[in-house]
N, C-alpha and C positions, 0 to 999 in steps of 0.2 A: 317480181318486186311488189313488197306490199303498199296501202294504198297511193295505187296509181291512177284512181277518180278524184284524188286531190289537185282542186283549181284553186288559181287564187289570181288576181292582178295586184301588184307590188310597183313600187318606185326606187329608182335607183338612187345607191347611196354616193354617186360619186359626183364631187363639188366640179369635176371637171366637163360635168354636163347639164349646167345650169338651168337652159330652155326645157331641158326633158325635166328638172328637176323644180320647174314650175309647175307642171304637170300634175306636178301632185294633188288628190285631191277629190273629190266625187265624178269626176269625169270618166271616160272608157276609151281615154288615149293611151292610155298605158301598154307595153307591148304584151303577149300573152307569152310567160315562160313556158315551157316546156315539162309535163310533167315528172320527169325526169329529176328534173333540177327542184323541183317542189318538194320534191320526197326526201333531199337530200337539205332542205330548210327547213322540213317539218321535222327534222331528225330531232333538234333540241328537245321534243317533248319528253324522247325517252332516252337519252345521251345518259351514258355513265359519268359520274362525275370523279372517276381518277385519274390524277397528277400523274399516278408515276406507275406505269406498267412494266412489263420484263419481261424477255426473251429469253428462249436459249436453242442451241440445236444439237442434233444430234447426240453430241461425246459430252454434253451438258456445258458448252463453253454460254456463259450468261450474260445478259447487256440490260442495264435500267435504265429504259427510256422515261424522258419527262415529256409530258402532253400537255397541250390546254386545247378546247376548242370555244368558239363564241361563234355563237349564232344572233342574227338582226333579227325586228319586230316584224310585224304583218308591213307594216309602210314601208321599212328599210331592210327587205333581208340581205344575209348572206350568209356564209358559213367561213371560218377563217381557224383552219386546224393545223398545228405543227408540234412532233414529233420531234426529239432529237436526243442521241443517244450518249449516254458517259464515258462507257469505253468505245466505242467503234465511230467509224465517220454518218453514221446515217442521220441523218435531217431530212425532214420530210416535211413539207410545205402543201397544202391543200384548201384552193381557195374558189368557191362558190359565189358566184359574185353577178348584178345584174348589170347592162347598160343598152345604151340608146336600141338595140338590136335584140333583146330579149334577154341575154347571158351568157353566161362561157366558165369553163372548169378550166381553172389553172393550176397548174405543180410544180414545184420546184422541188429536187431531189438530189443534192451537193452539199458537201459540207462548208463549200464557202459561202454556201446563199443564206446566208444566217438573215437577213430582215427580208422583208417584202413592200415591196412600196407598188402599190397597182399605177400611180402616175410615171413610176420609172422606171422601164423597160433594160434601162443600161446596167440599172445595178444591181438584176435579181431576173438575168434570164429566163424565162418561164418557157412552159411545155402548154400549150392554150387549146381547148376545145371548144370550138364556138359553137353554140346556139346547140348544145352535146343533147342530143339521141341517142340513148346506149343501145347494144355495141356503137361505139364510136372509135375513127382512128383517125388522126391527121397529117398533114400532105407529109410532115415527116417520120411516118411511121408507128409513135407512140401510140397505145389503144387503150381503150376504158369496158369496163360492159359490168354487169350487174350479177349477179352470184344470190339465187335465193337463203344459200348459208353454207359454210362452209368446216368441216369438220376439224380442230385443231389438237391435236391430242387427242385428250378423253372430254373434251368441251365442242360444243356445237354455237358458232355465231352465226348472226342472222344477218340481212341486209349487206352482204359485200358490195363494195366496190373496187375490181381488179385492175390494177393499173402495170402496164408492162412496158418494157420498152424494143425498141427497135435492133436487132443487126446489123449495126451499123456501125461506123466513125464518129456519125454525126450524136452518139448519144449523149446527154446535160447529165445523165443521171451515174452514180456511182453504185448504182444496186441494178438487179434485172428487173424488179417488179416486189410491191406491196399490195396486202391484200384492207381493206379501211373498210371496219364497219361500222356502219351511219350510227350505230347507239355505242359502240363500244370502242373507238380509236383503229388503228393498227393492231391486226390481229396477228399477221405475217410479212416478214421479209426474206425477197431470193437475193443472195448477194450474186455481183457479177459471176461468181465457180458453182454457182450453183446449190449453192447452200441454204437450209430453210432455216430462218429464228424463228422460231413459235412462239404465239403468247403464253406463258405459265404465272403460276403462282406464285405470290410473295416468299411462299414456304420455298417452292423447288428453286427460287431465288435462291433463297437466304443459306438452302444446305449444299448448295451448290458451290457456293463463296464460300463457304465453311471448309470444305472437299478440298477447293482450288489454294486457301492457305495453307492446308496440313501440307499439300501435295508441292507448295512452292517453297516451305518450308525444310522438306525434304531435298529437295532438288537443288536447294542453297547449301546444303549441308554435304551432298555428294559431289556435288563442283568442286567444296573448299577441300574433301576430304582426296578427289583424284588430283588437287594442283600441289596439296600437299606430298602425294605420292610421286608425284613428278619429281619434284626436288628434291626427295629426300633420294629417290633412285637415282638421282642425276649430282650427288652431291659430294665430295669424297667425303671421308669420317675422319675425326679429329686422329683417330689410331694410326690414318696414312700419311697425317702432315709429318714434317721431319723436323718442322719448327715448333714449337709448342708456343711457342707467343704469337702465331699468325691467325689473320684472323681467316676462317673458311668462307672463300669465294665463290657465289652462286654465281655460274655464267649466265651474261644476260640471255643469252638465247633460252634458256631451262623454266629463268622467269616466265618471258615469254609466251612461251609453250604451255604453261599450267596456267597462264591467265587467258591465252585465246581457249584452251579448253573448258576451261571453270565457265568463261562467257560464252561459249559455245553450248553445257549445258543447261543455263540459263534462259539464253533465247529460244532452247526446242523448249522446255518445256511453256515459257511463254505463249509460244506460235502453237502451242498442241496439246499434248499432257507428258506424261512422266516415258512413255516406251516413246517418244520422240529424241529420248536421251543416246540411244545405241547409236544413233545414227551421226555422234560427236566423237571421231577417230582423233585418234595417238597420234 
């Protein structure tokens, strides 16, 4: 990790430790973080500043995450980054933060943990690394460690920070693991199946979304045109009525049938792409 001869003494920013929080000041009461945790406050010098980054994996399926990070002063640091994504459940919560015992990494990684409040444990579950020396793991499994960079595609990020989760029951997190680099956000995500999002380009975004309309456009078109064939196969012809004033009756079941189909091809292509369609039987 790079530099890791960075010292500093800081005070903590939480109101909920008011004596430490006198402390402040010329003195050399202050606790001594961890260089570890330095490197990951010193990160603002060189932090990118985009809002909005994008995934994709493998078959090109794409997700636009929106980021902010903020980082505290020399007096008050911290780091307080969150990820969260537009199509998919990932929200990702990453909180550097110091108190009376030097400091601690916290994560939250759920789509229901949408805020974070550090005084309130009840409503934003956290994953906690106290006083984190990386590799780091805690009594319940989760693990942290540090990644001199990490190759993503055709791009190389620097400074990871790998965060995984556990084998367990007990997991908070709805992904297996993120990869967070100190100047550049989320670089990767393994969803629970094992699937990688990689960071890409605005470009393989935007032509990717571009792919995904033609192809869904397509896929609306073949539904309507097999539910039509359904009924018209299932339907008698006015040549078979003996009444000429009646009117011809689609049996419900026919309906049916060409609508669980139609939405049958809708949802593989959804959940997939377009050869997820065979797999929508008659």
């Amino acid at each position: 990790m790079k530099n890791k001869n960075l010292r500093a003494f800081f005070c903590t920013i939480s109101l909920a430790i008011p004596a430490f929080f006198a402390a402040c000041g010329e003195g050399n009461d202050l606790p001594e973080f961890t260089e570890d945790m330095q490197v990951l406050w010193n990160a603002e010098k060189g932090f990118s500043k985009d809002s909005v980054i994008y995934l994709a994996d493998s078959v090109k399926f794409v997700d636009k995450l929106f980021q902010s990070a903020e980082f505290g002063v020399k007096e008050t640091p911290f780091v307080d980054y969150k990820a969260k994504a537009m199509a998919s459940a990932i929200n990702i919560g990453l909180y550097v933060v110091p108190n009376s015992d030097g400091g601690s990494v916290q994560i939250v990684c759920h789509p229901n943990q949408t805020r974070f409040d550090i005084n309130d444990i009840g409503k934003n579950p956290k994953i906690i690394f106290e006083e984190p020396r990386f590799p780091a793991k805690n009594k319940e499994g989760y693990s942290l460690k540090f990644m001199d960079s990490l190759k993503v595609i055709d791009s190389t990020f620097y400074d990871i920070l790998y965060f995984s989760v556990p084998d367990s029951g007990m997991n908070l997190c709805n992904i297996s693991a993120f990869y967070y680099g100190i100047h550049d956000g989320v670089v990767r995500v393994v969803s629970r199946n094992g699937v990688e999002l990689n960071r890409v380009s605005a470009q393989v975004y935007e032509n990717a979304e571009d792919r995904r309309a033609e192809e869904r456009a397509l896929a609306d078109s073949i539904a309507q045109a097999v539910a039509d064939s359904i009924i018209k196969a299932n339907t008698p012809s006015e040549k078979d009525s003996t009444d000429d004033n009646a009117e011809i009756e689609i049996p419900q079941e026919i309906v049916d049938l060409a609508d669980s189909v139609a939405n049958c091809i809708k949802k593989a292509y959804s959940e997939g792409s377009l050869s997820a369609i065979k797999n929508c039987k008659i």
